[in-house]
DRENBAZA-822434 format. One record per residue (C-alpha): residue in one letter; z, x, y. Coordinates in pm, whole numbers, padded with zeros to 5 digits. Layout:
@rest=A, c3=Z, c1=X, c2=Y
...
// end
This chain:
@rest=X, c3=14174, c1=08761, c2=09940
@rest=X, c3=14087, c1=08433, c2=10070
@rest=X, c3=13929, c1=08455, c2=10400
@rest=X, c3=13929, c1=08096, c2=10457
@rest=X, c3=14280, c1=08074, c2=10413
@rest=X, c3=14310, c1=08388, c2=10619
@rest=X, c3=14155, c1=08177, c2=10935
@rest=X, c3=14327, c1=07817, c2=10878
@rest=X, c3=14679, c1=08050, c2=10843
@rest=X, c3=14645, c1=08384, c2=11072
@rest=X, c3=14421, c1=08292, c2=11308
@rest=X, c3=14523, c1=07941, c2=11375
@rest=X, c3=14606, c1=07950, c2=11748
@rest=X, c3=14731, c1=07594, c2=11742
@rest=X, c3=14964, c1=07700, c2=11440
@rest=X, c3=15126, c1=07972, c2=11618
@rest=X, c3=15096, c1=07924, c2=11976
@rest=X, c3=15428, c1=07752, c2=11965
@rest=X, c3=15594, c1=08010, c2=11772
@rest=X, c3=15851, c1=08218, c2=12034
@rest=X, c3=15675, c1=08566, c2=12122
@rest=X, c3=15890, c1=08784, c2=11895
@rest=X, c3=15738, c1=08641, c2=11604
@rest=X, c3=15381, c1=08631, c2=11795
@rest=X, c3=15440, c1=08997, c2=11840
@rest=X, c3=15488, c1=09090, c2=11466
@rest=X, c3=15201, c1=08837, c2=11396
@rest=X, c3=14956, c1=09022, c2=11616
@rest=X, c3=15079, c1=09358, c2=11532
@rest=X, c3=15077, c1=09300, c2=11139
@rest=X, c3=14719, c1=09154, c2=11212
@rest=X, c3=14643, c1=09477, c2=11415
@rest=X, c3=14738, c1=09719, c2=11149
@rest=X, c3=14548, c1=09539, c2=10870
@rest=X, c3=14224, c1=09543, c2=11087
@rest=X, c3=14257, c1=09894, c2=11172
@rest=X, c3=14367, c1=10016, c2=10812
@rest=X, c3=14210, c1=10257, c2=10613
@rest=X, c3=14006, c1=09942, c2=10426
@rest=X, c3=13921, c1=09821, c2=10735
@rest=X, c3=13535, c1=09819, c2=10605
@rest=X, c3=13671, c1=09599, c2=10306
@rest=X, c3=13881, c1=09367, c2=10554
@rest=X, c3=13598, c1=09371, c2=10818
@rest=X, c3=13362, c1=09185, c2=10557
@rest=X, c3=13603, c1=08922, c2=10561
@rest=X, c3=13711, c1=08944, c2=10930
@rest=X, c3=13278, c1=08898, c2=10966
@rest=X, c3=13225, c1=08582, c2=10782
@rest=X, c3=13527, c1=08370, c2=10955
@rest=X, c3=13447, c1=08478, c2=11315
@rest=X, c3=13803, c1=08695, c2=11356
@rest=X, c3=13647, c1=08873, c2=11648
@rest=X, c3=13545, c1=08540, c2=11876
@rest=X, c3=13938, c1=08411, c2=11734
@rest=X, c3=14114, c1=08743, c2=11898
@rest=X, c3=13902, c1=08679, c2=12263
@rest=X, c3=14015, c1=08303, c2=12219
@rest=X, c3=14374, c1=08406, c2=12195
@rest=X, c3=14339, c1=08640, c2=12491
@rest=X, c3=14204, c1=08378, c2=12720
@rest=X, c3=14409, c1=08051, c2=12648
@rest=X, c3=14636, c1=08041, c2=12901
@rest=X, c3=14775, c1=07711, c2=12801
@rest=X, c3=15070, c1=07890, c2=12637
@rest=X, c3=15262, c1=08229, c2=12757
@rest=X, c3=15179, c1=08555, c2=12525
@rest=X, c3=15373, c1=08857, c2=12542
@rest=X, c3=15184, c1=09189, c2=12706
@rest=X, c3=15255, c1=09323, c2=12356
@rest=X, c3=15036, c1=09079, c2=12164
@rest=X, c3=14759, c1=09124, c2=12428
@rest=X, c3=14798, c1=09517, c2=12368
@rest=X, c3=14774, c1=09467, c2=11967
@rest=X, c3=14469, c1=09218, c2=11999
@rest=X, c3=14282, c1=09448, c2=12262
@rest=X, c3=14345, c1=09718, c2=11978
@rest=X, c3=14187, c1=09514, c2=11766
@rest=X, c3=13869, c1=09448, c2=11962
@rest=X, c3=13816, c1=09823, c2=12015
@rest=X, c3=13869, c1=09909, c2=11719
@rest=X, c3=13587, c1=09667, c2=11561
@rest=X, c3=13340, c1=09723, c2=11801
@rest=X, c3=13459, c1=10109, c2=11750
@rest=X, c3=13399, c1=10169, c2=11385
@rest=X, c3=13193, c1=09798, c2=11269
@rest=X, c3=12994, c1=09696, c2=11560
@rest=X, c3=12830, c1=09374, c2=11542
@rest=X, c3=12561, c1=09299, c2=11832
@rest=X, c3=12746, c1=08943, c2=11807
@rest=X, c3=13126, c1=09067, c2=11864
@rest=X, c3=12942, c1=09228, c2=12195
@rest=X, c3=12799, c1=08937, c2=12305
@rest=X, c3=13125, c1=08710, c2=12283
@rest=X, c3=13307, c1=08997, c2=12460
@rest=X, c3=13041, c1=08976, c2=12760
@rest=X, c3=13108, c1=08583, c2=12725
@rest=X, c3=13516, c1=08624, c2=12693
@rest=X, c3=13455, c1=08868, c2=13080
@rest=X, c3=13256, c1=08602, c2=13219
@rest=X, c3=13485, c1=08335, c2=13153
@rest=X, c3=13728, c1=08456, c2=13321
@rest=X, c3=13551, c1=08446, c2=13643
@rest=X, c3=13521, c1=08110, c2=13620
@rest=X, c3=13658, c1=07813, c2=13869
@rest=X, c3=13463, c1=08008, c2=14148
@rest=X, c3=13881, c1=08103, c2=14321
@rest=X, c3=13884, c1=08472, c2=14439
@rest=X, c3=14095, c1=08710, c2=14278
@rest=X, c3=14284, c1=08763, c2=14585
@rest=X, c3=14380, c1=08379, c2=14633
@rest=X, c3=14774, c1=08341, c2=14643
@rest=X, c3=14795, c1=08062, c2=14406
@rest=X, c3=14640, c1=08377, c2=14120
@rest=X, c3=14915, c1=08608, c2=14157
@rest=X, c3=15157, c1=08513, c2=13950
@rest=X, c3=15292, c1=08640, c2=13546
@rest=X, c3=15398, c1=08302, c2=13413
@rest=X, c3=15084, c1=08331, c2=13169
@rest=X, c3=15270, c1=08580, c2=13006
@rest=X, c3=15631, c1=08541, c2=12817
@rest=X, c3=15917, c1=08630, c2=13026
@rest=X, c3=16040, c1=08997, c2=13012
@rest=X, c3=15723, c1=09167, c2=13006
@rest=X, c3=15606, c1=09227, c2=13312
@rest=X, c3=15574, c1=09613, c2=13331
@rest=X, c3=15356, c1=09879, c2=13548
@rest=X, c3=14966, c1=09894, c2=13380
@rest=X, c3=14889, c1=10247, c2=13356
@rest=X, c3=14593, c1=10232, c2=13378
@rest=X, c3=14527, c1=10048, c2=13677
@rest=X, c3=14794, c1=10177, c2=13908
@rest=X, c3=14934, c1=09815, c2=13954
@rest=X, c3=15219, c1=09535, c2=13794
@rest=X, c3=15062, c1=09265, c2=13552
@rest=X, c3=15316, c1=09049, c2=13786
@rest=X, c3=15087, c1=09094, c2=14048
@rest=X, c3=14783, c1=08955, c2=13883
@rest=X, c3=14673, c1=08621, c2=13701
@rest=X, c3=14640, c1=08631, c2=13316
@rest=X, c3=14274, c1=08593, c2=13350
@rest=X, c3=14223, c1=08941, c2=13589
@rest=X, c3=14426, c1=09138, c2=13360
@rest=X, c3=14233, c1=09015, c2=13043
@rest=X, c3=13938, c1=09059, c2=13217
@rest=X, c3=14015, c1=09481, c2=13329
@rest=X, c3=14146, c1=09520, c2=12941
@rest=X, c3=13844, c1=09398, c2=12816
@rest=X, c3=13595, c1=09601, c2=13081
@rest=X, c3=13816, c1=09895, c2=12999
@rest=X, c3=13696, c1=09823, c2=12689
@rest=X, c3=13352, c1=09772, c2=12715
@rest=X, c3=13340, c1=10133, c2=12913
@rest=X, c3=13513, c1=10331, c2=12702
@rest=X, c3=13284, c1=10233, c2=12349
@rest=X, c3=12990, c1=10275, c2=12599
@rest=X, c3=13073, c1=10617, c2=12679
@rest=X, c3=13174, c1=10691, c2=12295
@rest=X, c3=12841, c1=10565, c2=12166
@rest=X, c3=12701, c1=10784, c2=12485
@rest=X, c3=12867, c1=11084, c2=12379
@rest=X, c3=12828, c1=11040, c2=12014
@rest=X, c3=12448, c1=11050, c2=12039
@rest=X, c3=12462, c1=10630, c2=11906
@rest=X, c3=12121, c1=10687, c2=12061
@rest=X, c3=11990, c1=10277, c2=11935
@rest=X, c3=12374, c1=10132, c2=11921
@rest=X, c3=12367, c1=10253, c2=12293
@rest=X, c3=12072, c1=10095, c2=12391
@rest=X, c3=12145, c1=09779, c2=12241
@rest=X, c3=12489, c1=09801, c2=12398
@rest=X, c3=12370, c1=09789, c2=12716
@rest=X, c3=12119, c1=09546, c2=12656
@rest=X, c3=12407, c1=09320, c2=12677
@rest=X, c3=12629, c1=09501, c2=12915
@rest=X, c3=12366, c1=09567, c2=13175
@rest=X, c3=12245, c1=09587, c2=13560
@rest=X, c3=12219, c1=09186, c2=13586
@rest=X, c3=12555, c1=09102, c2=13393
@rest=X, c3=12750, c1=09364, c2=13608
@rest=X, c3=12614, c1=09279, c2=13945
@rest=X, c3=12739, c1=08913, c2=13868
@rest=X, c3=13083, c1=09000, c2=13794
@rest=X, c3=13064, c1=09147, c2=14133
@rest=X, c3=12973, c1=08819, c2=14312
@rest=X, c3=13304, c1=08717, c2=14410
@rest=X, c3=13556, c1=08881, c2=14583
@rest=X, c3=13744, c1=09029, c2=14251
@rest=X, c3=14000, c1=09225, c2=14210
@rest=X, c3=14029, c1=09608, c2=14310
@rest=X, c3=14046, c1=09731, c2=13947
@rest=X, c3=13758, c1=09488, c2=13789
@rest=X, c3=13574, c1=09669, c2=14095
@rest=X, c3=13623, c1=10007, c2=13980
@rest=X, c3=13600, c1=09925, c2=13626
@rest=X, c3=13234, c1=09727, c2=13702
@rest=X, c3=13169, c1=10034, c2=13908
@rest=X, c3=13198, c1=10296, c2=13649
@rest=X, c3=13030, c1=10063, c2=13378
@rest=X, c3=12722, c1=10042, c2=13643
@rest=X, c3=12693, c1=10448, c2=13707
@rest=X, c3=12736, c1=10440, c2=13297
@rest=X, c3=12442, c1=10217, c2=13265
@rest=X, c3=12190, c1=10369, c2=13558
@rest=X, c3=12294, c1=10730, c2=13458
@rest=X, c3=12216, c1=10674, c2=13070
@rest=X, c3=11802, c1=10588, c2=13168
@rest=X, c3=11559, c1=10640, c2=13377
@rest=X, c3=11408, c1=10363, c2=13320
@rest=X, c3=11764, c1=10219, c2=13466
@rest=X, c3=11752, c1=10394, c2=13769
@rest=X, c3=11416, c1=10276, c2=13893
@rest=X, c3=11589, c1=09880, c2=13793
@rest=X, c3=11868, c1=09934, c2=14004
@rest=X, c3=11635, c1=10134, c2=14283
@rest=X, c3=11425, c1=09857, c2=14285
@rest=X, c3=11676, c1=09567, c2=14293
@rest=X, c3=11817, c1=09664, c2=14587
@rest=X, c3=12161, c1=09750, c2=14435
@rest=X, c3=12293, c1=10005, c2=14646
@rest=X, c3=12246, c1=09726, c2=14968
@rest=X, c3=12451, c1=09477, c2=14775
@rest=X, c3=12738, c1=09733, c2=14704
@rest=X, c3=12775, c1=09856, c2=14991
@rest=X, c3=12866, c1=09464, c2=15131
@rest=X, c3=13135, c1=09516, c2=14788
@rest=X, c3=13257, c1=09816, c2=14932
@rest=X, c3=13360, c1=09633, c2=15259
@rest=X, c3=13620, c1=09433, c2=15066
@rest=X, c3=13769, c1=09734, c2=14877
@rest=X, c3=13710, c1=10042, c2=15123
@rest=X, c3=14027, c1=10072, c2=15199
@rest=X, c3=14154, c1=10212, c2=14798
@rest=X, c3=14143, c1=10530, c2=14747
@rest=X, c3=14044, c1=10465, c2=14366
@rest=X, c3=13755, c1=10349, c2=14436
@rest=X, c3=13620, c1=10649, c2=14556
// end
């Protein structure tokens, strides 16, 4: 009942990040059922006023110790789930933060010293659905990155759908044209391409006002010097 205890106990990452990733995983996965409970609007209140949502991203993208893909999967459930059911304009904006972090240190996605797994606890490499590839065969901070655009796209097509006429305007106030050409910048990886991709027809489809932006910006001439770099998947198109 405490949610000051909650954070200096639960959501300590120094206090657990030692812990071996069996207990991690029932940490995370306890954590992930209480959030997404049927009094998730009482334990959101409390979640709210220590900052749980900014505590989950931190988790995801400190790479200074292993976590298992099982704890990633039960803290991602957790993010959708809040910005699901008790948006918060500020949870958005740390999420937008938490993606551009982890383009950081200006290396390309494609760079041999990135592909490795040892960011995650041993035994859990396995294939990723959803992006037709092995987490082995990507850096921590590329698969964060395509769980948390997954993310992003799939709440911006619910609120879309639903008819969240003002959540999805402010939504994309934060996700928009300017934020998703820059994750482009680089050379990143083929599935943060498709994922930025879909987010951008998302985005330009949902306005007109959006379309003339992106008409005007000259976006199609920049993507098609993306394109070059990832013409060869068939995903993309």
């Amino acid at each position: 009942s405490n949610p000051f205890a909650f954070k200096d106990l639960i959501l300590c990452r120094d206090l657990w990040r030692e812990a071996n990733p069996a207990l991690q995983n029932q940490l995370y996965k306890l954590l992930s059922e209480t959030v997404c409970s049927k009094q998730s609007e009482f334990n959101f209140q409390r979640l709210a006023i220590v900052g749980a949502f900014q505590s989950f991203l931190h988790v995801l993208l400190d790479d200074t110790k292993p976590i298992s893909l099982e704890g990633v999967r039960s803290i991602i459930e957790m993010v959708a789930f809040l910005l699901r059911f008790h948006y918060r304009k500020e949870d958005l904006q740390c999420l937008a933060r938490a993606i551009l972090a982890t383009l950081s240190g200006g290396s390309s996605d494609n760079e041999p010293n990135l592909v490795k797994s040892s960011s995650f606890a041993p035994g859990t490499a396995a294939p990723d659905e959803a992006s037709h590839e092995k987490v082995e065969s990507m850096s921590r901070k590329v698969y964060i990155r395509n769980l948390l655009l997954t993310t992003a796209l799939n709440e911006m097509k619910r609120k879309q759908s639903a008819g969240q006429e003002l959540l999805s305007d402010e939504f994309q106030k934060i996700i928009n044209l300017r934020f998703l050409m820059h994750i482009l910048n680089g050379r990143v990886n083929i599935r943060t391409f498709i994922l930025t991709l879909q987010l951008i027809m998302v985005h330009v489809t949902s306005k007109n006002k959006h379309a003339k932006v992106f008409k005007q910006k000259s976006c199609i001439q920049e993507l098609e010097q993306h394109f070059e770099d990832h013409c060869k998947s068939p995903h993309v198109y």
